[in-house]
C-alpha positions as CSV (number, residue, x, y, z in Angstrom):
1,X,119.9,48.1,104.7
2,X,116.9,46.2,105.1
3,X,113.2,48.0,105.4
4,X,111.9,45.0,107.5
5,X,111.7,46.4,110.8
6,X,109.8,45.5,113.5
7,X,107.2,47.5,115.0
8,X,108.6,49.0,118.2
9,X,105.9,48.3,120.9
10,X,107.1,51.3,123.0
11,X,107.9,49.6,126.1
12,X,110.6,47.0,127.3
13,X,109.2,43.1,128.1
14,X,109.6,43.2,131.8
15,X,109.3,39.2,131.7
16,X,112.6,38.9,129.0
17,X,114.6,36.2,130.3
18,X,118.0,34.7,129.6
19,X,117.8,31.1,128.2
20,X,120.8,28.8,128.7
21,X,123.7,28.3,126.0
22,X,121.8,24.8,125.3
23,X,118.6,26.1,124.7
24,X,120.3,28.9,122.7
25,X,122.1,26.6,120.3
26,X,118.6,24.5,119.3
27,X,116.8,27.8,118.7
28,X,119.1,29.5,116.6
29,X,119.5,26.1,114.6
30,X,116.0,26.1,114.2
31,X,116.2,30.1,113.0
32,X,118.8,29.2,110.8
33,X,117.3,25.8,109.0
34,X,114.2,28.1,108.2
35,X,116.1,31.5,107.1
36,X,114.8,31.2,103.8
37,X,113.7,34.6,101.5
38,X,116.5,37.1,102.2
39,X,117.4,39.8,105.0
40,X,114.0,41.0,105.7
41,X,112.1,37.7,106.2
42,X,115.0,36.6,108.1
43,X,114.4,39.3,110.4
44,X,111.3,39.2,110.9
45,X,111.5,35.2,111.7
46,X,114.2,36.4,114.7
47,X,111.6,38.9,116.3
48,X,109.0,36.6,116.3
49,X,111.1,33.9,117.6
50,X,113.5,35.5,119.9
51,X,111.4,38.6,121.7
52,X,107.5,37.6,120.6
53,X,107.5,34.0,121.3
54,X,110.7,33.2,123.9
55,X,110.7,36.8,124.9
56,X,114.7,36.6,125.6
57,X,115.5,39.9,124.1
58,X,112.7,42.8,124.9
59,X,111.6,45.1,122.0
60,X,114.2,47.9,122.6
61,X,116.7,46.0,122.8
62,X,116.0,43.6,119.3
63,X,115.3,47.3,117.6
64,X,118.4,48.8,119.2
65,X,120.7,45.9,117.8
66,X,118.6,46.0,114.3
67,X,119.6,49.8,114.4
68,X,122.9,48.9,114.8
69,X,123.7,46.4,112.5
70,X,122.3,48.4,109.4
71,X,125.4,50.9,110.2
72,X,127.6,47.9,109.5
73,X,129.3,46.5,106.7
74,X,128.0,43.0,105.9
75,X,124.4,41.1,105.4
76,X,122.4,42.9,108.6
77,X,120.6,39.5,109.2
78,X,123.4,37.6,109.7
79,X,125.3,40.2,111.8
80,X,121.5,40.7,113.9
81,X,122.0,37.0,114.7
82,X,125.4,37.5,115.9
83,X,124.6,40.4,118.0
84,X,121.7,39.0,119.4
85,X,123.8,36.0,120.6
86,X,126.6,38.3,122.2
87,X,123.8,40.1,123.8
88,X,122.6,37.1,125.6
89,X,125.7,34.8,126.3
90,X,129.2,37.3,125.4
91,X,131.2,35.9,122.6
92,X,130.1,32.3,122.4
93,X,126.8,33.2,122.5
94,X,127.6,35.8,118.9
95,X,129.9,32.6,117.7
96,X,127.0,30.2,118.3
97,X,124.2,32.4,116.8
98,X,126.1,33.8,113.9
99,X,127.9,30.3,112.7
100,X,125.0,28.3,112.8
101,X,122.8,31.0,110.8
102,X,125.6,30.5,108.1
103,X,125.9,26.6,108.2
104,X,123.0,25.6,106.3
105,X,123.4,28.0,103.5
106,X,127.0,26.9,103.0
107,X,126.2,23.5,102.8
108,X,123.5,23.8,100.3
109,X,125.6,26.0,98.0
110,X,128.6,23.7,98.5
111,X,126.3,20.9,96.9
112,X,124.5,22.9,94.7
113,X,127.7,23.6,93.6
114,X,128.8,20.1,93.1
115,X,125.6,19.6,91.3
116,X,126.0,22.5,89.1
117,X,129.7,20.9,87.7
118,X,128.1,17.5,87.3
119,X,124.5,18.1,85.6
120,X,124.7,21.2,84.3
121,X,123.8,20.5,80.3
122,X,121.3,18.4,81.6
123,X,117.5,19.2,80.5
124,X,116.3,18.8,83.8
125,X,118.8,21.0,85.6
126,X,118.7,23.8,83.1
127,X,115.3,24.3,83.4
128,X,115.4,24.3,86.8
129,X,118.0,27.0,86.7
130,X,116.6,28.9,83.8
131,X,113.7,29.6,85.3
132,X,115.3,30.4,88.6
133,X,117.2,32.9,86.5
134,X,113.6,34.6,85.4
135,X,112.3,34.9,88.9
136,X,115.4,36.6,90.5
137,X,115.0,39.3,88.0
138,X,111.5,40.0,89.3
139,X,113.0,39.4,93.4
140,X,115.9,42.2,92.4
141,X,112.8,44.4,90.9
142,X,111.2,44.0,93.7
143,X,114.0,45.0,96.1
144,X,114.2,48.6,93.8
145,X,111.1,49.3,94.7
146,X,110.5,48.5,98.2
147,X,114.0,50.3,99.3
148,X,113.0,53.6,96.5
149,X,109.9,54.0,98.6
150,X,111.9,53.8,101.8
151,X,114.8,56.1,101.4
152,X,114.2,58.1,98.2
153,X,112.4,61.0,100.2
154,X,113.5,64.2,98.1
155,X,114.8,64.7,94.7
156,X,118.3,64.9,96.1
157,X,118.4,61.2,97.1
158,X,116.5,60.2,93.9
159,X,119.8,62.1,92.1
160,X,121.9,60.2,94.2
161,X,120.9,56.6,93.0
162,X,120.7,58.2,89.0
163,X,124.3,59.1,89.4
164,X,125.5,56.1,91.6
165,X,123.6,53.9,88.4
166,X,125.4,55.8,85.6
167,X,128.3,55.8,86.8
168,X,128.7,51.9,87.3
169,X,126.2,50.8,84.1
170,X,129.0,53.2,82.4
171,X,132.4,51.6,84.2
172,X,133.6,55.0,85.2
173,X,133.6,54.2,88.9
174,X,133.9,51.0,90.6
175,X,132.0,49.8,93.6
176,X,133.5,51.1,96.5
177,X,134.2,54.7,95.1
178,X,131.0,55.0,94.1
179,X,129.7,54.3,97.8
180,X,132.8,56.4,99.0
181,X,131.7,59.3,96.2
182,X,127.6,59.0,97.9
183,X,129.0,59.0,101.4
184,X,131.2,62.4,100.5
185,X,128.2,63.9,98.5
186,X,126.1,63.8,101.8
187,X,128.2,65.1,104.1
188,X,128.5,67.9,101.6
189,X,125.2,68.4,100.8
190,X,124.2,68.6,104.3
191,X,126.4,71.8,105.0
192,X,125.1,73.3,101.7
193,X,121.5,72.1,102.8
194,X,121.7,71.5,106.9
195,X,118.8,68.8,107.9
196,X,118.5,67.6,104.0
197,X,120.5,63.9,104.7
198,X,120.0,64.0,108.2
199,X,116.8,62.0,107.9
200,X,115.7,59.3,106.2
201,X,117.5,55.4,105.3
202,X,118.9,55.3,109.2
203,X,116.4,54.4,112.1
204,X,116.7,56.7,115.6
205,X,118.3,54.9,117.7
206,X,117.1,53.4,120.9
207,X,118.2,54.2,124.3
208,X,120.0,52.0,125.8
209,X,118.7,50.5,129.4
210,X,120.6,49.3,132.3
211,X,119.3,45.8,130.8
212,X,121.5,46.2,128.1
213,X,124.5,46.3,130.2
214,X,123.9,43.4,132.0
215,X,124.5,41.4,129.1
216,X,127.2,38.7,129.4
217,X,129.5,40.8,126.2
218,X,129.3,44.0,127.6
219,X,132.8,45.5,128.4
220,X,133.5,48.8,127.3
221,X,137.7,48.7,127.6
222,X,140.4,49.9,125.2
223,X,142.0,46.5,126.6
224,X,139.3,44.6,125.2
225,X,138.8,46.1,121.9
226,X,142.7,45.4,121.4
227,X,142.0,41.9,122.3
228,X,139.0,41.7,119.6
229,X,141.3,42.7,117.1
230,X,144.3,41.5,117.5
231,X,142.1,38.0,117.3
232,X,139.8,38.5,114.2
233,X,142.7,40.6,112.2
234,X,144.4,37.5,112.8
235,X,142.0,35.1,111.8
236,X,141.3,37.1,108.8
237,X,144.6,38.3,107.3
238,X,146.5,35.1,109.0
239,X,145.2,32.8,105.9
240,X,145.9,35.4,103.7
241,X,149.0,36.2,104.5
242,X,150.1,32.1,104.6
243,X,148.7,31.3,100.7
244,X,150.5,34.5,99.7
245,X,154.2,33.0,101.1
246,X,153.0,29.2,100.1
247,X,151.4,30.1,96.4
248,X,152.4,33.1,95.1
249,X,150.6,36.9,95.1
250,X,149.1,35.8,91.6
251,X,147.5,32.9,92.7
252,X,143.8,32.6,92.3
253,X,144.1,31.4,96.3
254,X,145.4,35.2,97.1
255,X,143.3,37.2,94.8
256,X,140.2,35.5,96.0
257,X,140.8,36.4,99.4
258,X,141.5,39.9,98.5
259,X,139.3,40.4,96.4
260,X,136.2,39.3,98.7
261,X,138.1,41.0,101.7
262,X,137.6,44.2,100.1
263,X,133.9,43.4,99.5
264,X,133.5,42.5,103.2
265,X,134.7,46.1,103.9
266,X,132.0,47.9,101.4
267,X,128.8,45.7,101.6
268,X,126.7,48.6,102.8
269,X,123.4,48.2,101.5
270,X,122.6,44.4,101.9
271,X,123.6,41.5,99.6
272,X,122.5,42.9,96.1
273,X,124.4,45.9,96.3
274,X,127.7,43.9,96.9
275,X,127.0,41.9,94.3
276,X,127.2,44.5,91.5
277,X,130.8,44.9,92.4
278,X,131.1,41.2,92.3
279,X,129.3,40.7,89.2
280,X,131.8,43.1,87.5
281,X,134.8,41.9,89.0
282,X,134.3,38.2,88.7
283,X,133.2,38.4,85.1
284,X,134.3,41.4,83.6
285,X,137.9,41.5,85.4
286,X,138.9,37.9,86.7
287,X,136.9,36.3,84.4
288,X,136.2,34.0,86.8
289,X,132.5,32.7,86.0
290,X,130.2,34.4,83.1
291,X,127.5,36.4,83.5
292,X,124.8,33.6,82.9
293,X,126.5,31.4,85.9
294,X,126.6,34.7,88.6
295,X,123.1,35.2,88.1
296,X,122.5,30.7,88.5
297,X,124.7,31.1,91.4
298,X,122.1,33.8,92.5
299,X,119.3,31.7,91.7
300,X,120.4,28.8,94.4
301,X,121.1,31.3,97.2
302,X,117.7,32.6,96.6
303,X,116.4,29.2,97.4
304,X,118.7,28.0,99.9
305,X,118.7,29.4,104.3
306,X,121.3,31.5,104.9
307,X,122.3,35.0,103.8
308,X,122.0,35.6,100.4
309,X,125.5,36.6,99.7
310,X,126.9,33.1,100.1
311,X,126.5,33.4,96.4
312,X,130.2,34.5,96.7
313,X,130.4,30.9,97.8
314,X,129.2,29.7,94.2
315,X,131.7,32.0,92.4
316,X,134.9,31.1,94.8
317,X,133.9,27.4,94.0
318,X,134.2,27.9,90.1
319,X,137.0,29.9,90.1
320,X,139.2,27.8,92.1
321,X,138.2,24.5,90.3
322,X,139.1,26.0,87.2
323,X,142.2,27.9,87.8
324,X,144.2,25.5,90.6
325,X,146.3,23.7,88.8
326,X,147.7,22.1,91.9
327,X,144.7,20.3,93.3
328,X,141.8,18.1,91.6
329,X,138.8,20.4,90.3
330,X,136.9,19.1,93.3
331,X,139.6,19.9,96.2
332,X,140.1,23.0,94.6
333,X,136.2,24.3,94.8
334,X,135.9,23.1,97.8
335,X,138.3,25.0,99.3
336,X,137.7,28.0,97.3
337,X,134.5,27.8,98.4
338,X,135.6,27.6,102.1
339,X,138.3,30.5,102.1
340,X,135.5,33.0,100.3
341,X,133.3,31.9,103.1
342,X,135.6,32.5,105.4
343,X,137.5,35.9,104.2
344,X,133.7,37.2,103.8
345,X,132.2,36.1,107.2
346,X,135.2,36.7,109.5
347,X,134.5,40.6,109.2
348,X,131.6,40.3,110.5
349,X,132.2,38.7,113.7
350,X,135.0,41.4,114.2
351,X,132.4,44.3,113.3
352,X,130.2,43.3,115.8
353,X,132.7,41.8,118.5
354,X,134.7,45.4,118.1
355,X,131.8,47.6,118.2
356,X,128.9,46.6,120.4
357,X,129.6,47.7,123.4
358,X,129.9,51.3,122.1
359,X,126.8,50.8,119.6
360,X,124.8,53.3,121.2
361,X,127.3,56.0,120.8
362,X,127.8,54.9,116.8
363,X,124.2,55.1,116.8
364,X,124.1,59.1,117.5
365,X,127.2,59.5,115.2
366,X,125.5,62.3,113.2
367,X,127.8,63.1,110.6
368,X,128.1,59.1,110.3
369,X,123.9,58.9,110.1
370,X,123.9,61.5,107.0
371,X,126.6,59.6,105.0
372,X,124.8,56.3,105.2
373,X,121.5,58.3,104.3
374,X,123.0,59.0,101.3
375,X,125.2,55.7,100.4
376,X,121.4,54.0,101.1
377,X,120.8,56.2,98.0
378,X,122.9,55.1,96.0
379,X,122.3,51.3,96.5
380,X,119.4,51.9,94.7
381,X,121.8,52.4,92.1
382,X,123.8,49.8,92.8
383,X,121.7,47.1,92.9
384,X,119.3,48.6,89.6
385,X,122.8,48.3,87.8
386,X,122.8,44.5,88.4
387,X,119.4,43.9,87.6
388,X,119.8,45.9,84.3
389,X,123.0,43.6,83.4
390,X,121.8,39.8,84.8
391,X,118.3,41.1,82.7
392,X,120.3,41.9,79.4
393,X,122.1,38.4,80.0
394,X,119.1,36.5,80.9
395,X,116.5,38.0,78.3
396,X,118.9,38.1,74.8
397,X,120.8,35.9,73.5
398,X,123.9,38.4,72.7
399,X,125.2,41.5,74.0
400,X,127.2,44.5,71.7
401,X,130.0,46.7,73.4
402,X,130.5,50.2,73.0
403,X,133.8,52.2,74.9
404,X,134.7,56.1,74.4
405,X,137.2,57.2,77.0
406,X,136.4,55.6,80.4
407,X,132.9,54.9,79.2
408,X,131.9,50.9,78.6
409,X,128.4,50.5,77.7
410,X,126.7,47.1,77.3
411,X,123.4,47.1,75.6
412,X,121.5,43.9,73.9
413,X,120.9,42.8,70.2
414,X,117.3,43.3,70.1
415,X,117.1,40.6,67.3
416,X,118.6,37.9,69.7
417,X,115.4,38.0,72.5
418,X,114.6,35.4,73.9
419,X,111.0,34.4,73.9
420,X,110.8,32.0,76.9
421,X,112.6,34.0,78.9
422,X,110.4,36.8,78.3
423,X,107.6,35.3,79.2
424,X,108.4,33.5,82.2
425,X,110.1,36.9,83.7
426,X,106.3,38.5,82.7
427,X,104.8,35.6,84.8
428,X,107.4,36.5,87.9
429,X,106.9,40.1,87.5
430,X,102.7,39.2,87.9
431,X,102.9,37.1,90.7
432,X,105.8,39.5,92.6
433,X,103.6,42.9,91.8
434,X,100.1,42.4,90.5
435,X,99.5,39.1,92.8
436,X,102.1,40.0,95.8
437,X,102.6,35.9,96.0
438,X,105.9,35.4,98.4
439,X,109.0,34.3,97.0
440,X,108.6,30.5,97.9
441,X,105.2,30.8,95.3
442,X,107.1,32.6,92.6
443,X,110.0,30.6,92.5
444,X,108.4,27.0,92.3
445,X,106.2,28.6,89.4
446,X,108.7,30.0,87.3
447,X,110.8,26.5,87.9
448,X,108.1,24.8,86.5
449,X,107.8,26.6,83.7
450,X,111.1,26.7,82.9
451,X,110.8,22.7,83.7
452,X,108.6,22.3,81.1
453,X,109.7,24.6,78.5
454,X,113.1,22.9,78.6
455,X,111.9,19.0,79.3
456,X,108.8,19.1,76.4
457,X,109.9,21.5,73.5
């Protein structure tokens, strides 16, 4: 859930106008070429663009699809895109819009990623990425804060993201149970405590117009929403289903595509909440990437367009390169890196295809507002659980291990900390908090500090 929204003006554009597929296709290029500095500076690029300065979707409607894309599993900016597009030209229009706002992050990953096999070790490169490493801590920081202001309103909530945080910093729960656990504990505590989760994380919706139901995508048939997922469930499970005849279940081919399927299904809360689940599983549980490369895969999608949970890309690029023993390392990432894309993506086209037309009856789902209220909750929890662990790996030099039952805690050496990093996470934390410099600023300072550090010690 994102806490960028736009202002709503109170009243509909009366001159919004519907541009061609051509004209579509060069602007949402152009959106997606400059979607740097995650979900909410994405969206506020596509108001701006789309209903201030070519005034194709009104105010009520951009809100109304914003509203409705924060009840969806998946990164909100890239599924706004998509709906956005469907709004305005049907299917192609979502295809259009929501492919070409992933293009250019996948790209850059895919050669970041080469570049990360080939130069890592490199003073140059590590520098880069070490102090990348100290300003994502201060991004994820930041992101605490900004959504605990927005949906920790009572004591309740703030319980709610304490527990959701033990419970994974501990390894008691996983991921989805833990956002399953929330969702329960709201709909529970709002019959103890009627009107106490009602409020809060979710926006009111906005009514829908006789506008709205012009657009080129709206059909509101049982017909249709068979046809929307017979398609997608094909396109998603089809691949699946093909590596698991052709490879084997225990392939790293199959248990990348299940594992990020699952992932697709519970990434409520935005990218950094996902990727706590991710972080455990890759590294704790597959094993495939350390702790140290999830957090320099974070580092490039910070600086790259694109949503920033095509750092999944990163990780199903090293994982496939290192455990295919079929293909050349290179082959191998690639195509990792392509099937995580696409078993991580694909959901999102079907969540939006499936559901738009009846989005403004999900909308006044009440029972369905109060368990996201409180699953916003725990995200807070969520995501301070992967800023506590990429901190502990990015600040000391070793980590000790202590397990009692289904308890794992992970706390640092204290006599392993590590004095550069230190300080340039100090100099992010200034220029995020104290300063309020924009993440373009606070990146290219902290890289070239870590530049220097590493290139002239």
């Amino acid at each position: 859930m994102t806490d960028a929204i736009p202002a709503d003006s109170g009243e509909s554009s009366g001159d919004s106008k519907r541009p061609t597929l051509r004209e579509s296709f060069f602007v949402w290029l152009r959106i997606a070429l400059l979607s740097f500095g995650g979900p909410a500076a994405q969206i506020a690029m596509m108001h701006q663009v789309v209903v201030e300065e070519k005034r194709w979707i009104d105010e009520r409607r951009f809100l109304h699809a914003l509203n409705f894309c924060m009840f969806l599993p998946g990164p909100e900016a890239q599924q706004l895109a998509t709906c956005l597009g469907w709004l305005m030209h049907g299917v192609r229009g979502g295809l259009i819009a929501g492919l070409l706002f992933i293009l250019p992050g996948f790209l850059s990953i895919l050669l970041l990623s080469y570049l990360y096999v080939v130069l890592r070790g490199t003073d140059f490169f590590d520098g880069a990425l070490f102090g990348l490493k100290c300003a994502v801590l201060a991004i994820i920081a930041q992101s605490v804060v900004r959504l605990s202001r927005r949906v920790l309103k009572h004591h309740w909530l703030t319980a709610t993201a304490i527990i959701a945080f033990l419970l994974l910093w501990a390894h008691v729960l996983s991921f989805p149970a833990v956002i399953c656990l929330a969702a329960m504990a709201g709909l529970l505590g709002e019959k103890l405590a009627p009107g106490l989760f009602s409020g809060g994380a979710v926006a009111t919706p906005v009514a829908i117009t006789s506008e709205m139901t012009q657009s080129p995508g709206w059909r509101r048939s049982l017909t249709r929403a068979l046809k929307v997922s017979a398609v997608c469930l094909t396109l998603w499970f089809g691949p699946l289903l093909v590596l698991f005849r052709t490879t084997g279940a225990d392939s790293v081919w199959v248990q990348l595509s299940v594992f990020f399927s699952k992932a697709a299904v519970v990434t409520f809360g935005g990218a950094y909440s996902v990727l706590s689940y991710v972080e455990q599983q890759a590294v704790d549980h597959f094993q495939w990437v350390t702790r140290q490369e999830m957090l320099d895969g974070l580092g490039m999608a910070e600086t790259t367009p694109g949503p920033l949970i095509m750092v999944v890309q990163f990780v199903g690029f090293l994982a496939a390169a290192r455990n295919s023993t079929q293909l050349s390392p290179w082959i191998a990432g690639t195509l990792g890196a392509i099937l995580t894309t696409w078993v991580t993506f694909v959901p999102c086209f079907f969540w939006v295809f499936l559901c738009a037309p009846w989005l403004d009856d999900l909308l006044r789902v009440r029972w369905l507002k109060i368990a996201l209220t409180s699953v916003s909750a725990a995200v807070i929890g969520v995501i301070s659980t992967l800023g506590i662990s990429l901190a502990t790996s990015t600040l000391f030099q070793n980590r000790q291990s202590f397990s009692w039952g289904l308890i794992e805690l992970q706390w640092p050496e204290w006599g392993t900390v590590n004095p550069d990093a230190i300080a340039i996470t100090g100099l992010a934390m200034g220029l995020t908090f104290a300063f309020r410099q924009g993440l373009a600023v606070t990146l290219a300072l902290c890289v070239g500090v870590g530049l220097i550090l590493r290139c002239f010690q």
